[in-house]
KOLLUM-101985 format. One line per field, with one value per residue (C-alpha): x, y, z; residue in three letters; residue number from 1. Coordinates in nm, 4 decimals. Example, Ala and Ser with C-alpha at 12.3 -4.5 7.8 and 13.67 -1.06 7.14 Angstrom:
x c(1.2300:1.3670);
y c(-0.4500:-0.1060);
z c(0.7800:0.7140);
code c(ALA:SER);
pos c(1:2);
REM end
This chain:
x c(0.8172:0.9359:1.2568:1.4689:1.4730:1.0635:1.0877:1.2267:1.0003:0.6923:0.8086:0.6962:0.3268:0.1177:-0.2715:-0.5849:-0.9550:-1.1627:-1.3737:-1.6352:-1.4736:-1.4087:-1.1036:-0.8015:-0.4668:-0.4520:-0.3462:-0.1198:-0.4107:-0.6398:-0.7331:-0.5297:-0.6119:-0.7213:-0.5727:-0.6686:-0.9558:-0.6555:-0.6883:-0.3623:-0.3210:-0.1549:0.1858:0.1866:0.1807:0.4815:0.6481:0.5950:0.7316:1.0204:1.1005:1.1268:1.3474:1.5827:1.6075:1.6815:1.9695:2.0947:2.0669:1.8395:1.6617:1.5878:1.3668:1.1963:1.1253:1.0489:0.7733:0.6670:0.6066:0.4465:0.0860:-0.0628:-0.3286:-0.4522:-0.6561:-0.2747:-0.1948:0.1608:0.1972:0.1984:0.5515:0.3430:0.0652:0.2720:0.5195:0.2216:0.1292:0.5081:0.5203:0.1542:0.2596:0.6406:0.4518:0.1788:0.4076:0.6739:0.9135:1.1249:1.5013:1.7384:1.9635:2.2408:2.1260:2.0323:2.3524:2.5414:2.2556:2.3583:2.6832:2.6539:2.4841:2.7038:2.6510:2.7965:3.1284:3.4699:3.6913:3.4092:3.4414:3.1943:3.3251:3.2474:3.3101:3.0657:2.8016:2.8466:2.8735:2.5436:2.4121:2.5243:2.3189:1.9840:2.0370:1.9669:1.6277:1.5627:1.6911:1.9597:2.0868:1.7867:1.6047:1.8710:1.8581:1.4664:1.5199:1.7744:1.4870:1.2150:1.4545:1.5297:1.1128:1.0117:1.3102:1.1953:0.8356:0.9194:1.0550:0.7935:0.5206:0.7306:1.0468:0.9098:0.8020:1.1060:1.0612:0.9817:1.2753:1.0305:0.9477:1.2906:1.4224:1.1586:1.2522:1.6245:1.5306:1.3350:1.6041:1.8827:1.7637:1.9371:1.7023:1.7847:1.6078:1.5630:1.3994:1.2623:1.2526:1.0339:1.1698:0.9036:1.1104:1.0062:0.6452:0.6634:0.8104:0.5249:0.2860:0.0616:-0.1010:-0.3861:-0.3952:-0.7387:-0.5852:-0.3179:-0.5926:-0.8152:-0.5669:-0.4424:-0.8608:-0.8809:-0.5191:-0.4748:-0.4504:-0.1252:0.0202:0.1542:0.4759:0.5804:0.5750:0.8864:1.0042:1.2704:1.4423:1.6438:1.7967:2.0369:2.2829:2.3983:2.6696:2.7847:3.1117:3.3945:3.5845:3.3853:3.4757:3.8149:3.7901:3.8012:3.4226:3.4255:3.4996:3.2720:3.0118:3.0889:3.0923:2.7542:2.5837:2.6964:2.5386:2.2084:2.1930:2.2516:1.9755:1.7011:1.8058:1.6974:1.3810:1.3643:1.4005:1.2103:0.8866:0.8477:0.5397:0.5927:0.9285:1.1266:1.3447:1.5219:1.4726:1.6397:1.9041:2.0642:1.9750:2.2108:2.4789:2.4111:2.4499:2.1272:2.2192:1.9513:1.8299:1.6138:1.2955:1.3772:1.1925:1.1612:1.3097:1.6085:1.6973:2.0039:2.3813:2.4157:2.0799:2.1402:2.1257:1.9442:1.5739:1.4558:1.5444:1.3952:1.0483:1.0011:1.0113:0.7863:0.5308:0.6592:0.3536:0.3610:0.3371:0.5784:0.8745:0.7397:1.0039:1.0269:1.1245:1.4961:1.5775:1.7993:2.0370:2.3765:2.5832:2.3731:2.0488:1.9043:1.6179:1.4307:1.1242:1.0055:1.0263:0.8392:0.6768:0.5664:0.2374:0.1736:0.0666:-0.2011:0.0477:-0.1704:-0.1090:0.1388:0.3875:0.3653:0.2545:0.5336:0.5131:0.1775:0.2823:0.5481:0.2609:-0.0142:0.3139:0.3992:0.0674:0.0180:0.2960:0.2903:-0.0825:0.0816:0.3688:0.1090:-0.0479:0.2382:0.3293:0.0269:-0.0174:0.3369:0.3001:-0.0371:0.1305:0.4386:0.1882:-0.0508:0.2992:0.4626:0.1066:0.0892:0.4664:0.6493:0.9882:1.0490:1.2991:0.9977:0.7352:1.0223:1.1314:0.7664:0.6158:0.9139:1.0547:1.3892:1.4763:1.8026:2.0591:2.0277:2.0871:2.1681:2.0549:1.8740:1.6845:1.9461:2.2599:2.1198:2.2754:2.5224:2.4539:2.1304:1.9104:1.6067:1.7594:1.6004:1.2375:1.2789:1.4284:1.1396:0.9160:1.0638:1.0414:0.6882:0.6213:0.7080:1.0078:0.8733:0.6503:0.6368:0.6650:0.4598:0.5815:0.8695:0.8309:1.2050:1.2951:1.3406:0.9793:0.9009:1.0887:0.8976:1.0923:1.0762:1.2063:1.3773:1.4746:1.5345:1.7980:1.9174:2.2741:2.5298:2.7232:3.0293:2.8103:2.4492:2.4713:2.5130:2.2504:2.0238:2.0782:2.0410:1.7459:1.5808:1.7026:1.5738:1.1993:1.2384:1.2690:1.0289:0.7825:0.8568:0.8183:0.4351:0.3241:0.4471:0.2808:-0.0329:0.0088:0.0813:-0.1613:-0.4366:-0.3157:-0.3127:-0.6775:-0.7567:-0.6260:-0.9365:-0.7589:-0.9847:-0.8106:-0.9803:-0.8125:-0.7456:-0.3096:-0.0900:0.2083);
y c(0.5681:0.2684:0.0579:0.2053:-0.0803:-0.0128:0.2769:0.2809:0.0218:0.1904:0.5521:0.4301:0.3559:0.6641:0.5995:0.7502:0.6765:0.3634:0.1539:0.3739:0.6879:0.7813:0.9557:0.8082:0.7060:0.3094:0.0554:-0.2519:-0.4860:-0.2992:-0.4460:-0.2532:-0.4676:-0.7691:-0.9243:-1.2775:-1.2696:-1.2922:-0.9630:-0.7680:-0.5846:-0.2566:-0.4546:-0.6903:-0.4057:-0.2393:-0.5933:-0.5973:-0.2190:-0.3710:-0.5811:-0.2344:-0.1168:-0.4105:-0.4026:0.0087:-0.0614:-0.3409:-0.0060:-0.3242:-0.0141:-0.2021:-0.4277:-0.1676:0.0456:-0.2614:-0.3456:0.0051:0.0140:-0.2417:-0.1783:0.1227:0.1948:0.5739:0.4270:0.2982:0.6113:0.5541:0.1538:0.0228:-0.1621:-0.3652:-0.4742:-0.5837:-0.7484:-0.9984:-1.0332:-1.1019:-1.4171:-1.4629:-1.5139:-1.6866:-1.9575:-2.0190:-2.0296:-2.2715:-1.9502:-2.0917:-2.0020:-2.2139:-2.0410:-2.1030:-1.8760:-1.5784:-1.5948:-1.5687:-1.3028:-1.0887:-1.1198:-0.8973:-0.6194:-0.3312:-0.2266:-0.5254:-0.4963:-0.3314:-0.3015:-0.4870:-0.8072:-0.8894:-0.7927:-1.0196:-0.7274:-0.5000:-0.7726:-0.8410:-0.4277:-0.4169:-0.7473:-0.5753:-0.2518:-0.4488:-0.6384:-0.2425:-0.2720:-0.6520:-0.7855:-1.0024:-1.2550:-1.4308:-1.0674:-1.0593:-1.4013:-1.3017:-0.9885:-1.1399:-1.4375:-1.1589:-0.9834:-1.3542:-1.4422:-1.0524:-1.1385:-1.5085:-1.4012:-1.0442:-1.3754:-1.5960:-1.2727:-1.0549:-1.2822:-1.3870:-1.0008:-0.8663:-0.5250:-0.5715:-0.3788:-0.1371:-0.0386:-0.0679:0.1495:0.4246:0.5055:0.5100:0.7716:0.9875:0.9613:1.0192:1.1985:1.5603:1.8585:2.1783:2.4198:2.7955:2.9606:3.2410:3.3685:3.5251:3.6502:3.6521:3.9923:4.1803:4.1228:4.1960:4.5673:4.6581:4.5231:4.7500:4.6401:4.9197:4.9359:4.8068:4.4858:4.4602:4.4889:4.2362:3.9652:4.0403:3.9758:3.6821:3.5048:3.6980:3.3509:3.2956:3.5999:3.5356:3.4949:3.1613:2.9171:2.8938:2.6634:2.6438:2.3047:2.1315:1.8295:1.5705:1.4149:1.0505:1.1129:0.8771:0.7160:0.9097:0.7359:0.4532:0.3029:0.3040:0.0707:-0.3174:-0.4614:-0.6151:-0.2673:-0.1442:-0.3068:-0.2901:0.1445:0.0977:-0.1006:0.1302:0.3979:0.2297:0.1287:0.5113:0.5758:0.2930:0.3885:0.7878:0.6275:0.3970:0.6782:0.9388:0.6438:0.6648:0.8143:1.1892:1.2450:1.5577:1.5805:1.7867:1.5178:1.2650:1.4367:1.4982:1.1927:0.9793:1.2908:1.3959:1.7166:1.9094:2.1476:2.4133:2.6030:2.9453:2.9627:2.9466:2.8971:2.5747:2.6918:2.8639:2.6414:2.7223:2.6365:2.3334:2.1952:2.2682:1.9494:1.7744:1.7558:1.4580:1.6566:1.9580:1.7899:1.5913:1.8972:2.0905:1.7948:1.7004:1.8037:2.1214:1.9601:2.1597:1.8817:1.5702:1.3961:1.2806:0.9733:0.9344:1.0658:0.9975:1.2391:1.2769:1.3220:1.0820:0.9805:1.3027:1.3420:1.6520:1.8616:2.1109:2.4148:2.6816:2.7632:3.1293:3.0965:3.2278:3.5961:3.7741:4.0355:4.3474:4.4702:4.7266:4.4579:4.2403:4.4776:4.3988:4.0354:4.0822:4.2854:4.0739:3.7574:4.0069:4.1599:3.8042:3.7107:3.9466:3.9094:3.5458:3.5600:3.8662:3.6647:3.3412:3.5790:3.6912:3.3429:3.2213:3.4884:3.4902:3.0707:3.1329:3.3877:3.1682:2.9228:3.0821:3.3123:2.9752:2.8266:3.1593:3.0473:3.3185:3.1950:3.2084:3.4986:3.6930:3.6260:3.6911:4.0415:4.1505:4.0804:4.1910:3.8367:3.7567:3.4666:3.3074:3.1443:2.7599:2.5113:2.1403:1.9094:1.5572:1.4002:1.1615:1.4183:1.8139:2.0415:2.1564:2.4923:2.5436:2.5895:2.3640:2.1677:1.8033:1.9722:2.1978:1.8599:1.6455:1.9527:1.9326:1.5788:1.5811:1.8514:1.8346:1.9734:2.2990:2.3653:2.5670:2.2977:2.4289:2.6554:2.5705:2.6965:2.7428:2.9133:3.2520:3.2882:3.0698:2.9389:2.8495:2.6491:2.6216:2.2881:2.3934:2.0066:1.6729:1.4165:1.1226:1.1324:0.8027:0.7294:0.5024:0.3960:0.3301:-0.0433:-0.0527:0.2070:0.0572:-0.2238:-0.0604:0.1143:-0.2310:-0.3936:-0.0398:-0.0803:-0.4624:-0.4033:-0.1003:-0.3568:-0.6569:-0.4153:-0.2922:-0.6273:-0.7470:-0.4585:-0.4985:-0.8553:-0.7498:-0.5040:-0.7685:-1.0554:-0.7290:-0.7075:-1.0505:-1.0486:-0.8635:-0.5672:-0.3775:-0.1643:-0.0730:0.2547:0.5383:0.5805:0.8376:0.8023);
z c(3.3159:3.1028:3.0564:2.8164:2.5362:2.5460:2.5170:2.1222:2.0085:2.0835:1.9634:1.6626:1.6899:1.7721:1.7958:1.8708:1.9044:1.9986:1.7801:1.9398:1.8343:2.2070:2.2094:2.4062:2.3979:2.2944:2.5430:2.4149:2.4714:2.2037:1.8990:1.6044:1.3126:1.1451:0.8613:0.7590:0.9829:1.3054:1.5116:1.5956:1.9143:1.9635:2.1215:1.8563:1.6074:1.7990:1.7957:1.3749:1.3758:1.5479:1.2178:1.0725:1.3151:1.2318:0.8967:0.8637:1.1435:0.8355:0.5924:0.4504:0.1974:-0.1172:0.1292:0.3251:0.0510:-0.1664:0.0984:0.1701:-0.2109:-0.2741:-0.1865:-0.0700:0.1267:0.2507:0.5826:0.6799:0.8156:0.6974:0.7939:0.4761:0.5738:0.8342:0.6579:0.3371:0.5901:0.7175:0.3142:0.2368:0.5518:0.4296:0.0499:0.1405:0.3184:0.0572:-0.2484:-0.0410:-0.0368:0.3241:0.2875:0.5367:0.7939:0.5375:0.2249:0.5371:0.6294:0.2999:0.1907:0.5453:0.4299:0.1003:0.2723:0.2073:0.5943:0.7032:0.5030:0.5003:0.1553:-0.0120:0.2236:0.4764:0.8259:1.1412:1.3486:1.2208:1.2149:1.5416:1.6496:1.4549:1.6479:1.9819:1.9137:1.8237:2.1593:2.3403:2.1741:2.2657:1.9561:1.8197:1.5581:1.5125:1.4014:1.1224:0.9609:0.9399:0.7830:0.5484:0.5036:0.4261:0.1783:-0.0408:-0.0385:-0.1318:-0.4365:-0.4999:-0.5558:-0.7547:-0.9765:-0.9850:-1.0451:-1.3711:-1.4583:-1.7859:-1.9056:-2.1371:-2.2971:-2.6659:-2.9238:-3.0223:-2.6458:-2.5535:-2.8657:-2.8035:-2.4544:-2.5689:-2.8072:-2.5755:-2.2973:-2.5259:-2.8037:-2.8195:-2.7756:-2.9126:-2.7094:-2.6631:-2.3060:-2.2380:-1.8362:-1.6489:-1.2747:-1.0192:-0.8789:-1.1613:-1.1213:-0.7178:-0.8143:-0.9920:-0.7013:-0.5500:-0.2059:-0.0385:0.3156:0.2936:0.1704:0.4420:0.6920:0.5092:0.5041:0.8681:0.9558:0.7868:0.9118:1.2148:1.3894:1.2045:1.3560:1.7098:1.8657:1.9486:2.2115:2.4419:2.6646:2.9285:3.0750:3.2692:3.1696:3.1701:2.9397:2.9212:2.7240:2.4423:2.5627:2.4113:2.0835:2.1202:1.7577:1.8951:2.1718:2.1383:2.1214:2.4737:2.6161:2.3831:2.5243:2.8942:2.8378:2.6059:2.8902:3.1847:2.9580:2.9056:3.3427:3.4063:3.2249:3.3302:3.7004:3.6532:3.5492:3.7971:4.0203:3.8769:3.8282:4.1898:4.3741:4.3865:4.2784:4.0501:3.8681:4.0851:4.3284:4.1283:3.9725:4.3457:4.4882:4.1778:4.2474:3.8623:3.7280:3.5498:3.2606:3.2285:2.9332:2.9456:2.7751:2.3644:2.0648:1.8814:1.5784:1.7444:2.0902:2.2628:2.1396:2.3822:2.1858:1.8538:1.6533:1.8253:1.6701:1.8323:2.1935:2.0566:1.8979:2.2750:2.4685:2.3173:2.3083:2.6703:2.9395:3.1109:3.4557:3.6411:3.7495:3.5572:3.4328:2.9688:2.9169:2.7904:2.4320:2.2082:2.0430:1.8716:2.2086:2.3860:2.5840:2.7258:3.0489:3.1149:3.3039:3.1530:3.4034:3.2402:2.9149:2.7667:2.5431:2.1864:2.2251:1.9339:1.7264:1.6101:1.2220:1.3113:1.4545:1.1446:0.8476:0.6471:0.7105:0.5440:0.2696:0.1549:0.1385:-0.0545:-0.2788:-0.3523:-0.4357:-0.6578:-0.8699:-0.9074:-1.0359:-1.2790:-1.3918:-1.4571:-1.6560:-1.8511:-1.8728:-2.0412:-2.2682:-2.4233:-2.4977:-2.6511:-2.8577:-2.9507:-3.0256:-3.2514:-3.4110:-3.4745:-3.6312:-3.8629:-3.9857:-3.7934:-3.6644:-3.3021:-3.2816:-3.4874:-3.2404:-2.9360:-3.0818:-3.1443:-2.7969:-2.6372:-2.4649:-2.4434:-2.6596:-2.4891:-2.7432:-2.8494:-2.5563:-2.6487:-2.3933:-2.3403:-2.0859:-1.9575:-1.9314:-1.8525:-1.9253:-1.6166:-1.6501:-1.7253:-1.4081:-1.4037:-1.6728:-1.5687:-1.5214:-1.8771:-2.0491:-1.9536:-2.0786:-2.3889:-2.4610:-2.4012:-2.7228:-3.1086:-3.2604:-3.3478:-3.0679:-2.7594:-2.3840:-2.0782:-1.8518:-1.5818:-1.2468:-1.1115:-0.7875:-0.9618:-1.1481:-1.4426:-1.7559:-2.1460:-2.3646:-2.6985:-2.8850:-3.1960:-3.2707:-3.1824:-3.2908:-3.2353:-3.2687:-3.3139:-2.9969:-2.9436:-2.6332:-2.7842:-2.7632:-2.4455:-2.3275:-2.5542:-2.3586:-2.0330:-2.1159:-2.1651:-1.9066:-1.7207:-1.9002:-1.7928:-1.4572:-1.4451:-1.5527:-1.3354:-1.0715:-1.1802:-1.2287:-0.8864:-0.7371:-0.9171:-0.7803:-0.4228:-0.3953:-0.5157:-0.2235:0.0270:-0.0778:0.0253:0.3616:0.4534:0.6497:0.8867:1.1261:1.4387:1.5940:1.3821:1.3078:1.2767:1.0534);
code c(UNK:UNK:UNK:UNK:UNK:UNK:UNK:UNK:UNK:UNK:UNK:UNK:UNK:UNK:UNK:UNK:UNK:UNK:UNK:UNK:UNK:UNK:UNK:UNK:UNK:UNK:UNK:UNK:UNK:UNK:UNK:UNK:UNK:UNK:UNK:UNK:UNK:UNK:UNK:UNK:UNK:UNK:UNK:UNK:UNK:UNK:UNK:UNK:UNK:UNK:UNK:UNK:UNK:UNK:UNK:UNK:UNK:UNK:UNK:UNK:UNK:UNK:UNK:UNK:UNK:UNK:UNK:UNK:UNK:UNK:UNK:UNK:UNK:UNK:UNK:UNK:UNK:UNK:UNK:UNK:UNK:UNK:UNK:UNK:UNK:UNK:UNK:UNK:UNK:UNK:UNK:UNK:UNK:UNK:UNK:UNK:UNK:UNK:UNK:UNK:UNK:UNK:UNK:UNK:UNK:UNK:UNK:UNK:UNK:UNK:UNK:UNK:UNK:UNK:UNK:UNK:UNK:UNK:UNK:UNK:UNK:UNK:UNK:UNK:UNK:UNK:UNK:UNK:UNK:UNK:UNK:UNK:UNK:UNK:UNK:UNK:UNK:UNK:UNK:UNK:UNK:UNK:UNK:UNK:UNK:UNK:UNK:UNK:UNK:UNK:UNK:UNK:UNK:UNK:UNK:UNK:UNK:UNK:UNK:UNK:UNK:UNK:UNK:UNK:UNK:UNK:UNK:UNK:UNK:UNK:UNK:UNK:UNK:UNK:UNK:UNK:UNK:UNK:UNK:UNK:UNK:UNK:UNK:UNK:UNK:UNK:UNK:UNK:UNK:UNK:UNK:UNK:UNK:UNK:UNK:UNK:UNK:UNK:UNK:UNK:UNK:UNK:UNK:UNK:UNK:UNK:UNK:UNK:UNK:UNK:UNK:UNK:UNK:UNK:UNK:UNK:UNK:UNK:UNK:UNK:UNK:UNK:UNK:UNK:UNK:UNK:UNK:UNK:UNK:UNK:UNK:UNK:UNK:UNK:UNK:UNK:UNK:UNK:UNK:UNK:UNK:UNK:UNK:UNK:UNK:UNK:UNK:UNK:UNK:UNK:UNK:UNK:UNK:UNK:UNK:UNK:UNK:UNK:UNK:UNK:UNK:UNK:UNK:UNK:UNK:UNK:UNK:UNK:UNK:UNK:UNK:UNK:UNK:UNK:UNK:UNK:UNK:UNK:UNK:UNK:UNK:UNK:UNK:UNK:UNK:UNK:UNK:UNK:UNK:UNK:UNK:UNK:UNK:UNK:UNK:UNK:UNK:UNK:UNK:UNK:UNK:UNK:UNK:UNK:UNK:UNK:UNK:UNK:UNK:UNK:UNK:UNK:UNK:UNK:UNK:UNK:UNK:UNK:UNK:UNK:UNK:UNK:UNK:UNK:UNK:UNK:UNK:UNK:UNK:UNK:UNK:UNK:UNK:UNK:UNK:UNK:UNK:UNK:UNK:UNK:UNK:UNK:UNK:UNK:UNK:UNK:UNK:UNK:UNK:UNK:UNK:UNK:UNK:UNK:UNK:UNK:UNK:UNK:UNK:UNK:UNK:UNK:UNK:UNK:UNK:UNK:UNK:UNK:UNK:UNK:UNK:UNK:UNK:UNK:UNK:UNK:UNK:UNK:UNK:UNK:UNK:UNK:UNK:UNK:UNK:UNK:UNK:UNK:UNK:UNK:UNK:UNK:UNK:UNK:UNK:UNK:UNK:UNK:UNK:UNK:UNK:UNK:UNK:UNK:UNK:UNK:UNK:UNK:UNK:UNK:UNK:UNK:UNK:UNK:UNK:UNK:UNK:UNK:UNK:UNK:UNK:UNK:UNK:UNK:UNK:UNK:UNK:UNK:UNK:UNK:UNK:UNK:UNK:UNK:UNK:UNK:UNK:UNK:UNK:UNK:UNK:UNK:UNK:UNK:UNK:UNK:UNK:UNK:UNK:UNK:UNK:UNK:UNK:UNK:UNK:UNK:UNK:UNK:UNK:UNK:UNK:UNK:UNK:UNK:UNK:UNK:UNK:UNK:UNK:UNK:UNK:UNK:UNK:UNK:UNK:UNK:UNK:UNK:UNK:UNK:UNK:UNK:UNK:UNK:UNK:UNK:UNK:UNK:UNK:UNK:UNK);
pos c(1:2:3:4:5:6:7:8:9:10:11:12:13:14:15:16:17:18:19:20:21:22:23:24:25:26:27:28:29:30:31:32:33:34:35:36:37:38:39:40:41:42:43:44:45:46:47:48:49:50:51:52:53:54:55:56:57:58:59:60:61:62:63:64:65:66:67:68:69:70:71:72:73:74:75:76:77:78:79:80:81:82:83:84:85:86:87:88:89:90:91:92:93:94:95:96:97:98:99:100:101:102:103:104:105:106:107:108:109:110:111:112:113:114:115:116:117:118:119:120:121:122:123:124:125:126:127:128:129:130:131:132:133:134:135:136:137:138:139:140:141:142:143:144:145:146:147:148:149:150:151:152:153:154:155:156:157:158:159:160:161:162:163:164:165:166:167:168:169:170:171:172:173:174:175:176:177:178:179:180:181:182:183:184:185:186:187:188:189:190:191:192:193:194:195:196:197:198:199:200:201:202:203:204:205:206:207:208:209:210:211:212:213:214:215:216:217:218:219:220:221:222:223:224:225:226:227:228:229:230:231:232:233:234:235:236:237:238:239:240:241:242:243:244:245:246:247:248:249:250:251:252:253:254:255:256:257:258:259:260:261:262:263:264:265:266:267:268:269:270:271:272:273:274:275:276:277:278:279:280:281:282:283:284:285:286:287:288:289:290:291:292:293:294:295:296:297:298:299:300:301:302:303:304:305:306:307:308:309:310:311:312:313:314:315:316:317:318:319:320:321:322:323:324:325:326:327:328:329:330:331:332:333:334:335:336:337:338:339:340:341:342:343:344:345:346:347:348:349:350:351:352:353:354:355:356:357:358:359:360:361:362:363:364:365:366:367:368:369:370:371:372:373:374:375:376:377:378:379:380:381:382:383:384:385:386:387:388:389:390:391:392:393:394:395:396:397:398:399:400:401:402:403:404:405:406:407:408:409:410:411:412:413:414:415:416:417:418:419:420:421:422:423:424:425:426:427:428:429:430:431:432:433:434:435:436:437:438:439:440:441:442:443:444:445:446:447:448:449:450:451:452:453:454:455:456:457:458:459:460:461:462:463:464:465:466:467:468:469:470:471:472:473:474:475:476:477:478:479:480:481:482:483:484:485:486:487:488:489:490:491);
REM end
């Protein structure tokens, strides 16, 4: 059992593997990584994913996403934010990037998180300041995240500031974005094609053979558990009782697993000997758990990865109402279902199979049609009435503004731009079946307002830019750090 504010910080890393290839679970003292030939251990990792942790409780997301982005890397196994947070310190230090206390401060205090009525709010920095002191951190983890956040901006600077989009790039994208496309579709509902599907028994019992593994009933699971309940209208209360009730919460819960981490004990055990009271829930499905649970994923995902060990005791988890224990008390296995029990199951798969390969077919043959109609010098209500496709009446619409009620209208916009006036887009696939879209024109019309898209559509194309080069940057000093990671991760 571990301390409750270790127990959040290493939620996040999951590993596997040795450098050997031996499978185990890692240790902290295990080599994870190396990145400019210094080797990072598995607890120094968890101490970096901590950073992470800091910045998301700041609602910090144009930094975190700005350093997830940045680089990629598919042996990361989703920890791209780590390794382009060493390159970040790596690249602040070498470029002479070191913002003073002062300018973290004043950057903290224009974080939307940390403000009320558009002013920054003492009070909620110091609620948010409270909360990272449950997980071991505290001011000094802010002013670095706000430091990280002014050197990731300094450098995005010093890498594309000088790059402007030229008129002519700036003035095409206006006029594909806001060009008005007069557009005609013709539909084609997936429903249709499934009444005409035939499926022979043969068939059924072919596919049941060959995916007869994915038909068995569930696993359940039944608990006990306990709730640490959230202290009730706690935004309400002044912050010293705040934190008083917030602390009793988080001692209730390090002494059941104090308790429960000695020699031998249950959770049974425990529960009477700290005079709590254990809720219990019969055995249920992970997709439907009982009403008490409902909401509460994170519960829900620990106990069916929790160990069957009659009476061993999860560590604490949090959920909306609160921190929540449990022991697993008995569990129900996935059982083989025969063909009769899920025949229609399997029909409705083979029936839907069917008709979407028919209505790709249909699909494809009606746009080669319109294709080779319109290249004959038909017109497009010709070639609609003669191969029996509905032709739906002129739509106006452009990429930037859809039309409201057009289903699909972003995806069947940015179709259309992509093909001449005149021409036939490819297919849409929409929840219903699948949509073709012919572009009967395209204009550019005057607007009161096209200055001033024009100019935000280069200032867009700007940015767009600024942003590729830095990442083509960032990705290159990422290669020279030389990272080799040791143990295999799990996003």
């Amino acid at each position: 059992m571990l301390s409750l504010t270790v127990i959040i910080i290493i939620s996040f890393a999951s590993w596997g593997g040795t450098r050997t290839g031996g499978p185990k679970m890692a240790s902290a003292s295990d080599d994870a990584f190396t990145m400019y030939g210094e080797d990072y251990t598995v607890g120094e990792l968890q101490r970096l994913e901590g950073s992470g942790q800091v910045i998301s409780m700041l609602q910090m997301y144009e930094l975190y996403f700005g350093l997830m982005s940045a680089a990629r890397g598919p042996e990361a196994g989703g920890r791209d934010f780590i390794f382009n947070l060493l390159v970040l310190k790596r690249q602040m230090k070498e470029l002479g990037v070191n913002p003073s206390d002062a300018e973290a401060k004043a950057e903290l205090e224009k974080i939307p998180s940390l403000q009320e009525n558009g002013k920054f709010s003492p009070q909620r920095a110091f609620s948010v300041q409270q909360n990272l002191g449950m997980y071991g951190k505290g001011g000094q983890d802010m002013l670095e995240a706000a430091k990280l956040s002014i050197g990731l901006n300094r450098i995005k600077d010093l890498v594309g500031k000088n790059y402007v989009a030229s008129p002519l790039e700036a003035e095409k994208a206006y006029a594909s974005r806001h060009q008005t496309l007069k557009i005609q579709t013709i539909n084609f509902a997936l429903d249709d094609f499934k009444k005409t599907a035939e499926v022979k028994d043969e068939e059924l019992q072919k596919y049941y053979d060959e995916n007869k593994d994915n038909y068995k009933t569930v696993e359940k699971r039944a608990v006990s558990y306990v709730l640490f309940a959230n202290p009730a209208d706690l935004d309400k209360k002044p912050v010293e009782e705040r934190t008083k009730l917030n602390k009793v919460q988080v001692d209730s819960v390090n002494a059941f697993n104090a308790a429960a981490a000695k020699p031998g004990a249950k959770f049974d055990d425990v529960v009477k000997g700290l005079n709590l009271k254990a809720e219990t829930a019969p055995l249920f499905a992970k997709d439907s758990p009982p009403e008490a649970l409902k909401g509460e994923s994170d519960v829900i995902d620990a106990i069916f990865v929790q160990s069957k060990d009659a009476g061993k005791v999860s560590d604490p988890v949090k959920g909306t109402k609160g921190w929540y224990v449990f022991t697993v008390t008995s569990t129900e296995e996935p059982k083989q279902q025969d063909l009769a029990a899920v025949k229609d199951k399997v029909k409705e798969v083979l029936v839907g199979q069917k008709a979407q390969e028919a209505l790709s077919k249909a699909v494809n043959e009606a746009r080669i049609a319109i294709q080779e109609g319109l290249k004959g010098g038909k017109k497009i209500d010709e070639i609609a009435k003669e191969k029996k496709l509905t032709l739906d009446a002129v739509k106006d619409l452009t990429v930037n503004e859809p039309a409201a009620d057009l289903p699909n209208a972003v995806e069947i916009a940015r179709e259309a731009e992509k093909v001449a006036a005149g021409d036939v887009a490819k297919a849409v696939n929409t929840d219903k079946g699948a949509t073709l879209v012919y572009v009967a024109a395209k204009e550019l019309r005057k607007r009161d307002d096209s200055a001033a898209l024009r100019k935000n559509t280069e200032d867009t194309r700007t940015t767009q830019e600024r942003d590729r080069l830095f990442n083509s940057w960032f990705s290159a000093k990422r290669a020279e750090s030389g990272l080799k990671i040791h143990l295999k991760m799990s996003a």
